[in-house]
PyMOL Python script that loads the backbone (N, CA, C, O; Angstrom):
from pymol import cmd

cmd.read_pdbstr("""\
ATOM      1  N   UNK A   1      94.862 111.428  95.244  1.00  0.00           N
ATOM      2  CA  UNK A   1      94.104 110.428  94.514  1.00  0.00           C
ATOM      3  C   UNK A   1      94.797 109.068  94.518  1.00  0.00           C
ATOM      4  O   UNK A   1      94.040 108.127  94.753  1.00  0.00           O
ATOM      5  N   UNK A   2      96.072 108.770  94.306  1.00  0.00           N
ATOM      6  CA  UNK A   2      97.024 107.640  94.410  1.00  0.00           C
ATOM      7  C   UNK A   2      96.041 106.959  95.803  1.00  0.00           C
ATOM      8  O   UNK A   2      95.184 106.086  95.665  1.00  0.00           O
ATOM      9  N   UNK A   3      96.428 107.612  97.114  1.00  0.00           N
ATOM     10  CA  UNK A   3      95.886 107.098  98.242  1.00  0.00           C
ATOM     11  C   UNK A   3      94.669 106.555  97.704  1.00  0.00           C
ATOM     12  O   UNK A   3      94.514 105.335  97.765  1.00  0.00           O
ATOM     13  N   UNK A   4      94.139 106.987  97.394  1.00  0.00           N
ATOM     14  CA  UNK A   4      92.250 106.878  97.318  1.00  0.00           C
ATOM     15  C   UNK A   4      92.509 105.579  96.253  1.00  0.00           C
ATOM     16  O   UNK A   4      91.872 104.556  96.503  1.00  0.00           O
ATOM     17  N   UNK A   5      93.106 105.576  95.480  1.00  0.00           N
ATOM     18  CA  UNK A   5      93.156 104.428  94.399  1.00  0.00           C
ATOM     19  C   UNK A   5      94.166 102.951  95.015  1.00  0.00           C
ATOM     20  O   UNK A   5      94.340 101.840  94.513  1.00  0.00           O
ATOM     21  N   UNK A   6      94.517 103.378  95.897  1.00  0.00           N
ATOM     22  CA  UNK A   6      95.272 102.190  96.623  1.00  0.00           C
ATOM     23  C   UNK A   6      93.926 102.002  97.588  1.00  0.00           C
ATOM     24  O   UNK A   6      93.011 101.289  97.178  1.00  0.00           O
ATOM     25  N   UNK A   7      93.831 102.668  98.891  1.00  0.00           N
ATOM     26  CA  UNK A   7      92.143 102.374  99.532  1.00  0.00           C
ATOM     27  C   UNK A   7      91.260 101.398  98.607  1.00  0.00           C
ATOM     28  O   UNK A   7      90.741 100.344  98.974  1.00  0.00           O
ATOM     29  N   UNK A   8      91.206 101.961  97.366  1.00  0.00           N
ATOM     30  CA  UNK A   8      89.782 101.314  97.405  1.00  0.00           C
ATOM     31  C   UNK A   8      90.072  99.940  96.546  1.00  0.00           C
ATOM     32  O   UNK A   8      89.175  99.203  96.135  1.00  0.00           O
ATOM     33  N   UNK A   9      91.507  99.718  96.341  1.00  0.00           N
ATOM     34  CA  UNK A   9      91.984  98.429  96.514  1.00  0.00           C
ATOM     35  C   UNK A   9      92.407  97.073  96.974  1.00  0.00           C
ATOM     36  O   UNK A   9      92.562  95.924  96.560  1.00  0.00           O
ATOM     37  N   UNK A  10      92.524  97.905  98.189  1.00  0.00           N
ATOM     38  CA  UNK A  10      92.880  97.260  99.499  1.00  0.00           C
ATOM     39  C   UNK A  10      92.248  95.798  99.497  1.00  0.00           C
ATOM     40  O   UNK A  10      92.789  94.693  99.455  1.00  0.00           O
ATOM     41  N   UNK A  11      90.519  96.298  99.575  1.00  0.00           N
ATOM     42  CA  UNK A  11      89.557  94.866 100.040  1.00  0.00           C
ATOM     43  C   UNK A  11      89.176  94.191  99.059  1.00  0.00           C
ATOM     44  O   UNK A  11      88.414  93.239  99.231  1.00  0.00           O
ATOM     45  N   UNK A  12      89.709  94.606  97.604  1.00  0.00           N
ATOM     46  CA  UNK A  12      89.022  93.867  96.503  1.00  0.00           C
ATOM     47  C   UNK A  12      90.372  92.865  95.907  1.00  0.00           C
ATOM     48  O   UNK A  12      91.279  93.084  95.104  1.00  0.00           O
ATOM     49  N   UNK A  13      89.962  91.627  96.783  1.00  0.00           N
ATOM     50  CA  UNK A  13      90.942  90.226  96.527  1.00  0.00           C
ATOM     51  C   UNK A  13      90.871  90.242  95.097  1.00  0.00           C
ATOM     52  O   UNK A  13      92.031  90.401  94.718  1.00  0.00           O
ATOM     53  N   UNK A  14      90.229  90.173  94.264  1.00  0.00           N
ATOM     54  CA  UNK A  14      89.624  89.922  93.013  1.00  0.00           C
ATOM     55  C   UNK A  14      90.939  90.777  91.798  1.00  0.00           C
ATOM     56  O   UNK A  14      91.644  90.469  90.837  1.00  0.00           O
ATOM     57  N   UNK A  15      90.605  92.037  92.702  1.00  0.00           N
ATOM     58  CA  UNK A  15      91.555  93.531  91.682  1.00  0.00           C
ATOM     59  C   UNK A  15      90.265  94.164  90.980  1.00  0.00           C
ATOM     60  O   UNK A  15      89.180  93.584  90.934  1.00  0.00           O
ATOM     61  N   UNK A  16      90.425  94.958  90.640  1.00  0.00           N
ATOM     62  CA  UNK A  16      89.332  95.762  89.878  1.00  0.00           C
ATOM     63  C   UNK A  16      90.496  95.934  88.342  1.00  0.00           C
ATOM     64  O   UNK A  16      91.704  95.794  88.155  1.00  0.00           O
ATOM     65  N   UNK A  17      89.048  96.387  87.312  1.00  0.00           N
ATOM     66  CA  UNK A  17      89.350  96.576  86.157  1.00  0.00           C
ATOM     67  C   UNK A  17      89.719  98.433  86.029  1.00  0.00           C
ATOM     68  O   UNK A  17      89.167  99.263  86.751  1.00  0.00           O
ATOM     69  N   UNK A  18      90.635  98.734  85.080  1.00  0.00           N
ATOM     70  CA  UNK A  18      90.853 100.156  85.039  1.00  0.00           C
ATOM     71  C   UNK A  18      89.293 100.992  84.676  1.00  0.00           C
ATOM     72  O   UNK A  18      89.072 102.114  85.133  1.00  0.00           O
ATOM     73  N   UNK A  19      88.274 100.241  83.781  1.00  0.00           N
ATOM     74  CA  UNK A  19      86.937 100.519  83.991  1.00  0.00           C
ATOM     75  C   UNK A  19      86.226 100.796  84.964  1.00  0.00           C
ATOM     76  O   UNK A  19      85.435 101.740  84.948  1.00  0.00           O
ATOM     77  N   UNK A  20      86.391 100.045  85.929  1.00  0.00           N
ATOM     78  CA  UNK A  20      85.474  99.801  87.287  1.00  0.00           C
ATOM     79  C   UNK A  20      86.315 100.689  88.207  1.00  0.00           C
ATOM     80  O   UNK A  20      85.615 101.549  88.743  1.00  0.00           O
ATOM     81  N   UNK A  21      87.671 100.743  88.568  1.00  0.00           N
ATOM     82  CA  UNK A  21      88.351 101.426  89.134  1.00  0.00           C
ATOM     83  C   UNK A  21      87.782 102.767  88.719  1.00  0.00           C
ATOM     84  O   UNK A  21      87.202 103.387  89.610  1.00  0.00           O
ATOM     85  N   UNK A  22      87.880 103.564  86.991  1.00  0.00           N
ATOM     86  CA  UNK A  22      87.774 104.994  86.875  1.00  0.00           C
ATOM     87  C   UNK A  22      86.173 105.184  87.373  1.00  0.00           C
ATOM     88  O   UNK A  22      85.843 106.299  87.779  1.00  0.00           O
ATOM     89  N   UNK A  23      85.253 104.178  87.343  1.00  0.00           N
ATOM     90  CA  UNK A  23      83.627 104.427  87.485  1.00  0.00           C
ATOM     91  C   UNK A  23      83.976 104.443  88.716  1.00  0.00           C
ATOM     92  O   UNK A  23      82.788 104.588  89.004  1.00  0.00           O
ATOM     93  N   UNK A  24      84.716 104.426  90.188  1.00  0.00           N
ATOM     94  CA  UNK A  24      84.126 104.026  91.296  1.00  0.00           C
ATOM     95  C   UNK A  24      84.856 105.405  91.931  1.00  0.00           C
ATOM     96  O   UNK A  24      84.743 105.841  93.077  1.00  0.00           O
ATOM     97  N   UNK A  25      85.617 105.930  90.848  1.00  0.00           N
ATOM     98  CA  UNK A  25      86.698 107.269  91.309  1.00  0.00           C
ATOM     99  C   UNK A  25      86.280 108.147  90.728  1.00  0.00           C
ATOM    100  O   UNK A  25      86.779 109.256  90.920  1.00  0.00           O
ATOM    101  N   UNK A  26      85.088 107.965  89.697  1.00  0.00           N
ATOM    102  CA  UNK A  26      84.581 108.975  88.914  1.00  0.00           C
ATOM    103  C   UNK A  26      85.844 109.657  88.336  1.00  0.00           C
ATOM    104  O   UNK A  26      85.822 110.790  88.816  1.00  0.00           O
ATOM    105  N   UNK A  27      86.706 109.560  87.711  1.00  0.00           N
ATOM    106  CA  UNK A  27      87.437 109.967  87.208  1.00  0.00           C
ATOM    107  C   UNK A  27      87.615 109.461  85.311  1.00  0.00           C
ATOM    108  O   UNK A  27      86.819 108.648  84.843  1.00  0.00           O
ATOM    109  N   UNK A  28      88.053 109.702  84.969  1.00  0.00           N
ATOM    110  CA  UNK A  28      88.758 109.942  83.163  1.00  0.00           C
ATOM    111  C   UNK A  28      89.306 108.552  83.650  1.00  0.00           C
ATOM    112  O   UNK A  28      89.695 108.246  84.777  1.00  0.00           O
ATOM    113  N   UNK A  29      89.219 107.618  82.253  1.00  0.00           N
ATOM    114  CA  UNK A  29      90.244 106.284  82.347  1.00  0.00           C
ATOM    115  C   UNK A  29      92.012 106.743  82.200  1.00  0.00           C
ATOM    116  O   UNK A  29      93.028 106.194  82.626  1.00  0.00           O
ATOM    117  N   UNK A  30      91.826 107.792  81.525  1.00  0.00           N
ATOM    118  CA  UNK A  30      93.091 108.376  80.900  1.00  0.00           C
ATOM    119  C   UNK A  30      93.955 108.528  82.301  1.00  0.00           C
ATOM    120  O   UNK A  30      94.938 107.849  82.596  1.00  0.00           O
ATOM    121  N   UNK A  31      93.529 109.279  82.870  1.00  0.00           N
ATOM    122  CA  UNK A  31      93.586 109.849  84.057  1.00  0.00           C
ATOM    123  C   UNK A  31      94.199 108.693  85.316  1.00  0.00           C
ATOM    124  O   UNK A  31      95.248 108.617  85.955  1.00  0.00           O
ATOM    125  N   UNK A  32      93.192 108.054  85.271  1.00  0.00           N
ATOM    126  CA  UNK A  32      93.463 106.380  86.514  1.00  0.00           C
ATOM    127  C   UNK A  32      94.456 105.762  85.676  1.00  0.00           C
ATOM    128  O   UNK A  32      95.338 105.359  86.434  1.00  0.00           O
ATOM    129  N   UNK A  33      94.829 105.413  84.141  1.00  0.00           N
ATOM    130  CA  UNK A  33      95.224 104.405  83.612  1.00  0.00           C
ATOM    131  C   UNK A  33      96.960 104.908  84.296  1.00  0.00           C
ATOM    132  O   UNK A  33      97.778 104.050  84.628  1.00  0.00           O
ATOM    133  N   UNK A  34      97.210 106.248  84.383  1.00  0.00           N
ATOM    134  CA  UNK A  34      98.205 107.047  84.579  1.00  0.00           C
ATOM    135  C   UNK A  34      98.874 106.637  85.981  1.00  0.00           C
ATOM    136  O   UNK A  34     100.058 106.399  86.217  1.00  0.00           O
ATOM    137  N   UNK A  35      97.903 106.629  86.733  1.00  0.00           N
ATOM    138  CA  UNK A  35      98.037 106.303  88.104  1.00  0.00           C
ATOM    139  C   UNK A  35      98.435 105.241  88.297  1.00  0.00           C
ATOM    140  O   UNK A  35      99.327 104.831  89.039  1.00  0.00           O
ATOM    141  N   UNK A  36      97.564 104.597  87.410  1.00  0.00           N
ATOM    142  CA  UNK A  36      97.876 103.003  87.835  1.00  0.00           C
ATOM    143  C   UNK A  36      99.453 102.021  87.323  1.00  0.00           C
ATOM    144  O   UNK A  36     100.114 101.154  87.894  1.00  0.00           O
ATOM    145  N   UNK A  37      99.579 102.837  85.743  1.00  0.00           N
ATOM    146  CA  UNK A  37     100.879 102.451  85.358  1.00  0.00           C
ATOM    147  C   UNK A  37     101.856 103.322  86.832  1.00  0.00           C
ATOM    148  O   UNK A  37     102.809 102.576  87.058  1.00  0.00           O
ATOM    149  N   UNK A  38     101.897 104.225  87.551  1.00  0.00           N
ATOM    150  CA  UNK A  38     102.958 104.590  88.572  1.00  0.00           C
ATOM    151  C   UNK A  38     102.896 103.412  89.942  1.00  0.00           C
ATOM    152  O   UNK A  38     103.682 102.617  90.456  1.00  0.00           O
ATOM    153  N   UNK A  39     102.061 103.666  90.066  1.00  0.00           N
ATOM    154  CA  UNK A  39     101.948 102.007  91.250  1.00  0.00           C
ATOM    155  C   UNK A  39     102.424 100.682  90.842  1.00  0.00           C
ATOM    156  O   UNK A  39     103.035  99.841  91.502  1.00  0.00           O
ATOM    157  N   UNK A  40     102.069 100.663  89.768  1.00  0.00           N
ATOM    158  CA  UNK A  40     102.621  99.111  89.214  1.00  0.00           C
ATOM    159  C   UNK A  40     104.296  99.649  89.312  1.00  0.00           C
ATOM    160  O   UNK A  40     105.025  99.065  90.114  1.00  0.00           O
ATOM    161  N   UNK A  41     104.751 100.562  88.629  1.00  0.00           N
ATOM    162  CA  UNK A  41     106.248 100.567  88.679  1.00  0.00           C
ATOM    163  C   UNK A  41     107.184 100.639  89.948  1.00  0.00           C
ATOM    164  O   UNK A  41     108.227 100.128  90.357  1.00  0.00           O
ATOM    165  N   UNK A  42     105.958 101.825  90.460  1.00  0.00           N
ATOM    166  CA  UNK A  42     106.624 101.848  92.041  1.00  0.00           C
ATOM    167  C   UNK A  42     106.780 100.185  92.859  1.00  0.00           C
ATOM    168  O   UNK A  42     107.597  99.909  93.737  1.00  0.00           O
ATOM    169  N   UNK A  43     105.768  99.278  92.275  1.00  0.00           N
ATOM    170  CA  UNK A  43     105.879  98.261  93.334  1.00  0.00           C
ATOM    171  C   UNK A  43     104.802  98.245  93.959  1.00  0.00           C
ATOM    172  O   UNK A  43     104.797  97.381  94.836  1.00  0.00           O
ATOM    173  N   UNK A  44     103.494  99.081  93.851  1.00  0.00           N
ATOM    174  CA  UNK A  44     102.618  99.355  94.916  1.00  0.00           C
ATOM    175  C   UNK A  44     101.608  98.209  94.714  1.00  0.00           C
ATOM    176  O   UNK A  44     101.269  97.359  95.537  1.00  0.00           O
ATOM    177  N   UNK A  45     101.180  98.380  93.364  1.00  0.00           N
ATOM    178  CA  UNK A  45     100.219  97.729  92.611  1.00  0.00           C
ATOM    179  C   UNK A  45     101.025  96.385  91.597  1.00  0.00           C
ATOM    180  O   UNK A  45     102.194  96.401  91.214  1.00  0.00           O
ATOM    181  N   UNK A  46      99.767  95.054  91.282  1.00  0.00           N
ATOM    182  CA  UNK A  46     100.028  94.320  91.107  1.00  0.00           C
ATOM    183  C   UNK A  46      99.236  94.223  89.832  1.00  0.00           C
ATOM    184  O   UNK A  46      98.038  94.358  90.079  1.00  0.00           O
ATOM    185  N   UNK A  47      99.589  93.958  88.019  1.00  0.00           N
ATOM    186  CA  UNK A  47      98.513  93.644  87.458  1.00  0.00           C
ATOM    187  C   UNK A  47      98.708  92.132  87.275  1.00  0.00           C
ATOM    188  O   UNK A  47      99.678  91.378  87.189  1.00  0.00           O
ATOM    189  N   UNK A  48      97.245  91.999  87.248  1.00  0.00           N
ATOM    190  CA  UNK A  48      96.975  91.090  87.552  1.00  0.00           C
ATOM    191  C   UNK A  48      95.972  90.104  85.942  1.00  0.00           C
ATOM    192  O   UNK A  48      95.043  90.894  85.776  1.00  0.00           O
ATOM    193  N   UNK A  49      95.833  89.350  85.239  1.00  0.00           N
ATOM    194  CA  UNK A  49      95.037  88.916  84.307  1.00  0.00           C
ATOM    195  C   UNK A  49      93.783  88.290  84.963  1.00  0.00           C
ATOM    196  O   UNK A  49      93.765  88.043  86.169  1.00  0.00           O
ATOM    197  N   UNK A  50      92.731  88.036  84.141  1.00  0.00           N
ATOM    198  CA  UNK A  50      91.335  87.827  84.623  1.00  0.00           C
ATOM    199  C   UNK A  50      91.004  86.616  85.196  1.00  0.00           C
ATOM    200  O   UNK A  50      89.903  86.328  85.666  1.00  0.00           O
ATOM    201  N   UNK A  51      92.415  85.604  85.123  1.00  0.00           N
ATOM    202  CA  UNK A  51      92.397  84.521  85.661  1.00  0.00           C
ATOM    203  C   UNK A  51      93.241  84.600  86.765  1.00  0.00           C
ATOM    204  O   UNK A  51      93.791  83.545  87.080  1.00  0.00           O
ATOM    205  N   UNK A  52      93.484  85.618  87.449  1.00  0.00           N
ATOM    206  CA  UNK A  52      94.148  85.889  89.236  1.00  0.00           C
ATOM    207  C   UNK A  52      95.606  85.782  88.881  1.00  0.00           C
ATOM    208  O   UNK A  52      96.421  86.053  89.763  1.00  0.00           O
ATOM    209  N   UNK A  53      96.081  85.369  87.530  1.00  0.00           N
ATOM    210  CA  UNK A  53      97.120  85.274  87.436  1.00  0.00           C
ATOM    211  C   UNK A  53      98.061  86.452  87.203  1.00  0.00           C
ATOM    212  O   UNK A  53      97.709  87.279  86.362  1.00  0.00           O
ATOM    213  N   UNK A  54      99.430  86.660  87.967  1.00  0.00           N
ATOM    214  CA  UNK A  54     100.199  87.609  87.538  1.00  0.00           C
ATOM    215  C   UNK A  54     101.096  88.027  86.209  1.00  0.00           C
ATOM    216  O   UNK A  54     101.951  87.356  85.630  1.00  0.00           O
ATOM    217  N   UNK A  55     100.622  89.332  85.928  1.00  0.00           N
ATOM    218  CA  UNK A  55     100.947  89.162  84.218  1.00  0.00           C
ATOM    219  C   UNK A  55     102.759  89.422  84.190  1.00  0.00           C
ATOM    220  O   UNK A  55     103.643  88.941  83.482  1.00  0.00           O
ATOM    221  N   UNK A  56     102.766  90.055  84.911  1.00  0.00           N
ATOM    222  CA  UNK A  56     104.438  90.343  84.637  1.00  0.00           C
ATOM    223  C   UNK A  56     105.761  88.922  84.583  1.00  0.00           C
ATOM    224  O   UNK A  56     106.921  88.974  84.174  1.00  0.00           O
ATOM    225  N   UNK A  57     104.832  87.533  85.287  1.00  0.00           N
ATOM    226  CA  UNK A  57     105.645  86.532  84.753  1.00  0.00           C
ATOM    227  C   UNK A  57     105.793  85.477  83.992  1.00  0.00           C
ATOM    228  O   UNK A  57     106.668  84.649  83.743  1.00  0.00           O
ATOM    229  N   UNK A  58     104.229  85.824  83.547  1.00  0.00           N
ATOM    230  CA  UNK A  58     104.473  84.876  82.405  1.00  0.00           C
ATOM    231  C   UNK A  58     104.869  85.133  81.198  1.00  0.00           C
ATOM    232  O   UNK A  58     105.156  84.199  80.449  1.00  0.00           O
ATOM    233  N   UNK A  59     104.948  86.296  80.831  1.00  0.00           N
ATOM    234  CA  UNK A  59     105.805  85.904  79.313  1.00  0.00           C
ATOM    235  C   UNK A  59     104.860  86.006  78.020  1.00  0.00           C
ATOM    236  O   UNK A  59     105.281  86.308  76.903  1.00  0.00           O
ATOM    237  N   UNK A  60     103.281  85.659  78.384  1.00  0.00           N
ATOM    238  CA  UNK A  60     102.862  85.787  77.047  1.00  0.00           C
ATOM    239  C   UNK A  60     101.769  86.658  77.027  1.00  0.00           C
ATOM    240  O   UNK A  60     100.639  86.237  76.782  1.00  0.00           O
ATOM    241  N   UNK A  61     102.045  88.046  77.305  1.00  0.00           N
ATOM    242  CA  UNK A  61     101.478  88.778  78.242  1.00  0.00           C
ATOM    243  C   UNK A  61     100.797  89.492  76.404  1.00  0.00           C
ATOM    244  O   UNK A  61      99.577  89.573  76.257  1.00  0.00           O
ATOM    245  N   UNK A  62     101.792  89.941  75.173  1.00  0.00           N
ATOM    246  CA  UNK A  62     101.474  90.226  74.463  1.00  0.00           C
ATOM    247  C   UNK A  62     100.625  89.497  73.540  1.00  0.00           C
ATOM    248  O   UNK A  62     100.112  90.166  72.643  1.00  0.00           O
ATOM    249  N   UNK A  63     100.332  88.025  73.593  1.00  0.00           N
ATOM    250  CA  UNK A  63      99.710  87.066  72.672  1.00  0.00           C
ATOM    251  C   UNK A  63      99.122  86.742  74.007  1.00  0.00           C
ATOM    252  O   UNK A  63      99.884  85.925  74.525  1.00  0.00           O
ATOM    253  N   UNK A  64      97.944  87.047  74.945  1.00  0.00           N
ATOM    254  CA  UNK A  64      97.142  86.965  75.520  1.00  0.00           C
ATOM    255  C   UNK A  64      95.634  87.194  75.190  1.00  0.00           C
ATOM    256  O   UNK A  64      95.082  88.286  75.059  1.00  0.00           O
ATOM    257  N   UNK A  65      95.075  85.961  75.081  1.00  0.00           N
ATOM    258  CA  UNK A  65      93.604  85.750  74.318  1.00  0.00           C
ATOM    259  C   UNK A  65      92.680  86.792  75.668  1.00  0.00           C
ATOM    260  O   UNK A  65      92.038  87.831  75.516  1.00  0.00           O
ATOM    261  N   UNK A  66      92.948  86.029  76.880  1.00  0.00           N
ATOM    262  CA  UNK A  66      91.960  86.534  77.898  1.00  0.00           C
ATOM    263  C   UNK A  66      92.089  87.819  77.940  1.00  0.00           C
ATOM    264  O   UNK A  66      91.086  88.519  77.801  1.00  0.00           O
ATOM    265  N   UNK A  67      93.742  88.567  78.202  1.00  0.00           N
ATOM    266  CA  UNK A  67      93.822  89.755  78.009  1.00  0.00           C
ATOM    267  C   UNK A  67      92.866  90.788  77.380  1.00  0.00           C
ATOM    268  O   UNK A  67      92.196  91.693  77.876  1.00  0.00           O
ATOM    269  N   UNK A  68      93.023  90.370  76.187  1.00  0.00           N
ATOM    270  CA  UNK A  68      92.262  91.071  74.643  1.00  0.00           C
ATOM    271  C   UNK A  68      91.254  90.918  75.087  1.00  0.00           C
ATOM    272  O   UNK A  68      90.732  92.005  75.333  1.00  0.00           O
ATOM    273  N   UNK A  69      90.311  89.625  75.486  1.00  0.00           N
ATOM    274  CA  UNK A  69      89.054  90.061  75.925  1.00  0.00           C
ATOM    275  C   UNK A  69      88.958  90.838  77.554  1.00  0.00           C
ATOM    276  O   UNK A  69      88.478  91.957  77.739  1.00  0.00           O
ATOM    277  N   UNK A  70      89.330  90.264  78.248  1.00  0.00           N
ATOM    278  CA  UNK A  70      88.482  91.178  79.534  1.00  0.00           C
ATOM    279  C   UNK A  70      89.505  92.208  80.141  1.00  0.00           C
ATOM    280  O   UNK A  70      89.272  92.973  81.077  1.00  0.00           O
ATOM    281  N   UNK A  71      91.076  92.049  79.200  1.00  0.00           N
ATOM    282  CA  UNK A  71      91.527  93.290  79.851  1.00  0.00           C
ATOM    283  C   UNK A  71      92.191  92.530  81.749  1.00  0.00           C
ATOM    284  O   UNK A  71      91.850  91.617  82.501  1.00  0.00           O
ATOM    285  N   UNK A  72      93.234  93.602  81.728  1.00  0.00           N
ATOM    286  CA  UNK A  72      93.806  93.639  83.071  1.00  0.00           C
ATOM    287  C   UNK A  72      93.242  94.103  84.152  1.00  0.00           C
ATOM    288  O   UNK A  72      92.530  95.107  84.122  1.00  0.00           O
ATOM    289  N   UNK A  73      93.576  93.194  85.615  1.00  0.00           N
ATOM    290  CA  UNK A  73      93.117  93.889  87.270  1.00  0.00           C
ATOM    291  C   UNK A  73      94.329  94.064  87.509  1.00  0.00           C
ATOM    292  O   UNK A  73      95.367  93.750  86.925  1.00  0.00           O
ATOM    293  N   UNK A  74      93.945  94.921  88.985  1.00  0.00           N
ATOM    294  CA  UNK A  74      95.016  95.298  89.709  1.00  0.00           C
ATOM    295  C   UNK A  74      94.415  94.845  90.951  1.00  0.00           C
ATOM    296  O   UNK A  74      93.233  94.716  91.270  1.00  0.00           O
ATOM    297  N   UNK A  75      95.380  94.655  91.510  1.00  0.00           N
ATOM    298  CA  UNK A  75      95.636  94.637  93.504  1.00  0.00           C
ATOM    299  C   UNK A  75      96.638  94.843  93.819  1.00  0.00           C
ATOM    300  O   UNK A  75      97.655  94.587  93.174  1.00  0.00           O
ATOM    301  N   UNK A  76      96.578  95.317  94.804  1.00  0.00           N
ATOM    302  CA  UNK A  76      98.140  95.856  96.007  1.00  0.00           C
ATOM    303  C   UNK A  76      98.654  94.955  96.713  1.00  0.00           C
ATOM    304  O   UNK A  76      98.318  94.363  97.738  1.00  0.00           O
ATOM    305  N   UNK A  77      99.581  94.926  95.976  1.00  0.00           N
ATOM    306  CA  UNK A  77     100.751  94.353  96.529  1.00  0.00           C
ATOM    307  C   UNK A  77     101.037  94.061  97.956  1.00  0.00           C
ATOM    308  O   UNK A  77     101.113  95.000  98.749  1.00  0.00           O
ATOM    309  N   UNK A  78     101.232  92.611  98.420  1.00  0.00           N
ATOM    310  CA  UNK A  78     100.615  91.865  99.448  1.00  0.00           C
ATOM    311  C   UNK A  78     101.508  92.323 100.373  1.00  0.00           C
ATOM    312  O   UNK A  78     101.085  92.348 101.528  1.00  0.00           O
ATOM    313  N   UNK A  79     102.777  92.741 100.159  1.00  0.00           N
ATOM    314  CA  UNK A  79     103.490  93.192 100.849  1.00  0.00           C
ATOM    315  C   UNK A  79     103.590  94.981 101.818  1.00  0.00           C
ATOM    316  O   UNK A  79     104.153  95.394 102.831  1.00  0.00           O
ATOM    317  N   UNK A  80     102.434  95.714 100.463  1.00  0.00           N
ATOM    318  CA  UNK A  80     101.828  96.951 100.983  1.00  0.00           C
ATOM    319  C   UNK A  80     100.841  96.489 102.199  1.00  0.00           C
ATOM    320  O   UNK A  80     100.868  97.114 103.259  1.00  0.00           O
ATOM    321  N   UNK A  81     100.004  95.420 102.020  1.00  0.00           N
ATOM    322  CA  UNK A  81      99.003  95.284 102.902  1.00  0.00           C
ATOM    323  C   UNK A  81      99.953  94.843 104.390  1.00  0.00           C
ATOM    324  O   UNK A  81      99.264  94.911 105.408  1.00  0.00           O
ATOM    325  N   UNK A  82     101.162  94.487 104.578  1.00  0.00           N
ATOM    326  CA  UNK A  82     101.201  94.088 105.447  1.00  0.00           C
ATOM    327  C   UNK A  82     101.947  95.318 106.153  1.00  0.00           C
ATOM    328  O   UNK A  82     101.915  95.218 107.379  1.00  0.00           O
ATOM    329  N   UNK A  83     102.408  96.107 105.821  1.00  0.00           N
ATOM    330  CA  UNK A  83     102.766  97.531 106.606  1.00  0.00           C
ATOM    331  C   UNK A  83     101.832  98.253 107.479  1.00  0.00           C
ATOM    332  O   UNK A  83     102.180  99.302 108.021  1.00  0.00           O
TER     333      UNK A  83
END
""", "prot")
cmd.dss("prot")
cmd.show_as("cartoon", "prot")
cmd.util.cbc("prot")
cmd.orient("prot")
């Protein structure tokens, strides 16, 4: 499933939401949210905020207005795509 959740990341510049990700894997959010925290650690995956921006450097990741509303994307890590 990891594979399948990196795949169907690949082409979406944008990132998908852990919502849209578990609807498109038919899977439990519980389930993907799991997955997805291991990719982000591994390095695989990138989260990302709803404004394309990367959350891990800015800093105000916990007092995030946009956050709270639309929630985190992911995409793979630009450096996976180039292998």
């Amino acid at each position: 499933m990891l594979t399948q959740l990196i795949s169907l990341l690949e082409n979406k510049k944008d990132g998908l939401s852990l919502f849209e990700i578990s609807r498109l894997m038919d899977a439990q959010p519980s389930a993907v949210r799991s997955m997805l925290e291991l990719l982000v650690r591994k390095g695989r995956l990138a989260e990302i905020g709803p404004d394309g921006k990367v959350c891990a450097v800015c800093g105000l990741e916990s007092n995030c207005q946009l956050l709270a509303i639309k929630g985190k994307r992911y995409i793979v890590c630009e450096r996976q795509l180039d292998n």
